[in-house]
N, C-alpha and C positions, 0 to 999 in steps of 0.2 A: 152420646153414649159414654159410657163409663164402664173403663178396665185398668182397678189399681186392685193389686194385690201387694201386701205387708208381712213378711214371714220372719220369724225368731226362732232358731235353732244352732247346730251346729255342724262344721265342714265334718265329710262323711271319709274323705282322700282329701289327699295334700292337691292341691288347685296347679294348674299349670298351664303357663301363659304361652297362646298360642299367636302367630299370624296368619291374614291372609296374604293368596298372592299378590295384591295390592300392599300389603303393607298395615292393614288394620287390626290390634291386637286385639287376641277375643280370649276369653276363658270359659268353659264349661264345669261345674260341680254342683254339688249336691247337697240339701241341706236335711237335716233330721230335724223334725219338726213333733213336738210329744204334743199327743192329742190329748184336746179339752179333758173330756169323760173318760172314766176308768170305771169297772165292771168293778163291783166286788168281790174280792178274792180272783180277780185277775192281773197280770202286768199291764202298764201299763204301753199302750202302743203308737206309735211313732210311726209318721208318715214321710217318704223322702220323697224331696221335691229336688228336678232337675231346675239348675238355672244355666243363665247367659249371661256374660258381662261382657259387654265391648269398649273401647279405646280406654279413657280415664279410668273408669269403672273396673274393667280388666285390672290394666297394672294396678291399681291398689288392692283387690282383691291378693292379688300375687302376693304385695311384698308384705301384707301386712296381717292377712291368714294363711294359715295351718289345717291340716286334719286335727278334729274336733275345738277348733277354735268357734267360740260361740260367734254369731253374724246377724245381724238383721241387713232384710232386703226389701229395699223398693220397688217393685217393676210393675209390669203387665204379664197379663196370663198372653199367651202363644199356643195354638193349636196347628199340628202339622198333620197331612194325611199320607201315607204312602203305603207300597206295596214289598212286604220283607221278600228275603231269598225264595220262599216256599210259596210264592205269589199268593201268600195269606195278606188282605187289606187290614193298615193299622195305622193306631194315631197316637201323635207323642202330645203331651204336654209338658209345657215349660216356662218358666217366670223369664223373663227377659227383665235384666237391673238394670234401673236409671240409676239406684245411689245403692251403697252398703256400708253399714256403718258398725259399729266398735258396741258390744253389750258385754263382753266379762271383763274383770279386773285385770290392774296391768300384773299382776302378778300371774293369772291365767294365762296371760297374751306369751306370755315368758320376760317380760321387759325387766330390768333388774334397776329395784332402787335400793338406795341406800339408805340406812338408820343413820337419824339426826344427831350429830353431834352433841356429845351433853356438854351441857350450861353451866360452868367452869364460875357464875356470878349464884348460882344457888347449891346451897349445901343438905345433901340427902335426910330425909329427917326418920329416925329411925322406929321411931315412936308415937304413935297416934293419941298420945297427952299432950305434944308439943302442938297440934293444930289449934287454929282458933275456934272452933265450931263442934 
């Protein structure tokens, strides 16, 4: 049988790394997901998917997304059944991550690079007669 699910979008809340009583880091969040199809003359709309990340997977989620930091996820779909406060029967779903990995620019991410030093061995050319071509 086969359960792989693949989602691209972006953190919904800032993620926050939890344990168990054991000792296993887990994080729970949310990803916005923009659907395929758009209606004409309508917004377009977005699905938010609950996920799960445990041990590795957790802490890098943590230190390395944000709210609205874009994300792709690896996991399986997870079906839960239970009974809320009002003994109304109900069922969660949610991706559980094997892997998440990095889809906006590091400028997105907030990561701050620096402009290349100029090249002190070439002289500005001010003029587009002086090119060879």
């Amino acid at each position: 049988m086969i359960n792989s699910v693949v989602i691209m979008g972006r953190l919904t809340y800032e993620p926050e790394l939890k344990a168990t009583p054991s000792g296993v880091s887990v994080v729970r969040f949310q990803v916005a997901v923009d659907r395929n199809f758009q209606r004409s003359g309508e917004e377009r709309k977005a699905d938010f998917i609950d996920c799960t990340a445990w041990r590795k997977t957790a802490e890098f989620v943590c230190k390395y997304f944000h709210k609205g930091s874009m994300i792709a996820v690896e996991g399986s779909l997870q079906t839960d059944n239970y009974t809320d406060q009002n003994g109304e029967k109900r069922k969660s779903v949610q991706v559980v991550a094997n892997q998440a990995s990095f889809c906006g620019s590091k400028a997105e991410s907030g990561a701050q690079t620096a402009a290349p030093a100029p090249d002190a061995e070439f002289e500005p050319i001010d003029d587009d007669d002086d090119l060879p071509f």
